[in-house]
N, C-alpha and C positions, 0 to 999 in steps of 0.2 A: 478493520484489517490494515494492511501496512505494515507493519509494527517489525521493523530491521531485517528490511526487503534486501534479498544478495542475490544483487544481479548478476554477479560474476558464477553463480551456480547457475543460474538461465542460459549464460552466455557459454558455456561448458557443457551445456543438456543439448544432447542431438534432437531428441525429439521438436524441442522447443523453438528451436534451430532452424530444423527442417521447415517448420509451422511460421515460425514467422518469415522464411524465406518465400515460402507456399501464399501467403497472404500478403508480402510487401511492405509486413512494418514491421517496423523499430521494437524494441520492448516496451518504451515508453509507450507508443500507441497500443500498443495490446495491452498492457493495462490499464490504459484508459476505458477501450472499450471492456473491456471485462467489469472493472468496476461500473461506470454506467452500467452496464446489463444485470449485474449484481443487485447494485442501489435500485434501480427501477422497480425489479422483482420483490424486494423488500419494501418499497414503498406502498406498490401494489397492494399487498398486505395488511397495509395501516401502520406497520413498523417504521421506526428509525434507524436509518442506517447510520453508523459511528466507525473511525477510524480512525488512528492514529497519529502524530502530528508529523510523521514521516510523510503523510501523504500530501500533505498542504507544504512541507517547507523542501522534503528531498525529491518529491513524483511530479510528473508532470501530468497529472489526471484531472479532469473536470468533475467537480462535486455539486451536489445541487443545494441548494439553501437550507435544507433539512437536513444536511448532515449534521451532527457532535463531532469535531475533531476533541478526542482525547491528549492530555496534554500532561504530562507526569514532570514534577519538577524534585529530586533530591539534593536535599542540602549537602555539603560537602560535611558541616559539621557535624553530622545524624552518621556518618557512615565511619566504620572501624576504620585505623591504620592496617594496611595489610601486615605489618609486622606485628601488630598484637594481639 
């Protein structure tokens, strides 16, 4: 998960608004806690948890040693000119 988190939609969302005022934290912390509770539940499991490299280089979340950060890199020279 991760993968081109817009916070400015959360920060727009009443509900979420409400919730994090209800609770006392940031967005940052609610997705930390989330993801921990997420990744646990899946670890639980046997599974690996995997996410995307937004969450290691843009989030401020604590991941545990078992995670895959996915990491996607395109070359400039592989992709079209938008005008052709």
């Amino acid at each position: 998960g991760g993968d081109e988190l817009n916070t400015e939609c959360y920060s727009q969302d009443p509900d979420t608004q409400a919730d994090l005022q209800a609770t006392g934290r940031t967005l940052e912390q609610a997705l930390d806690v989330f993801t921990q509770t997420t990744h646990a539940a899946i670890e639980a499991e046997g599974k690996t948890p995997a996410v995307w490299e937004e969450m290691v280089l843009n989030q401020n979340v604590t991941l545990s040693n078992e995670t895959i950060v996915l990491y996607v890199v395109i070359a400039q020279a592989n992709l079209a000119s938008p005008t052709d």
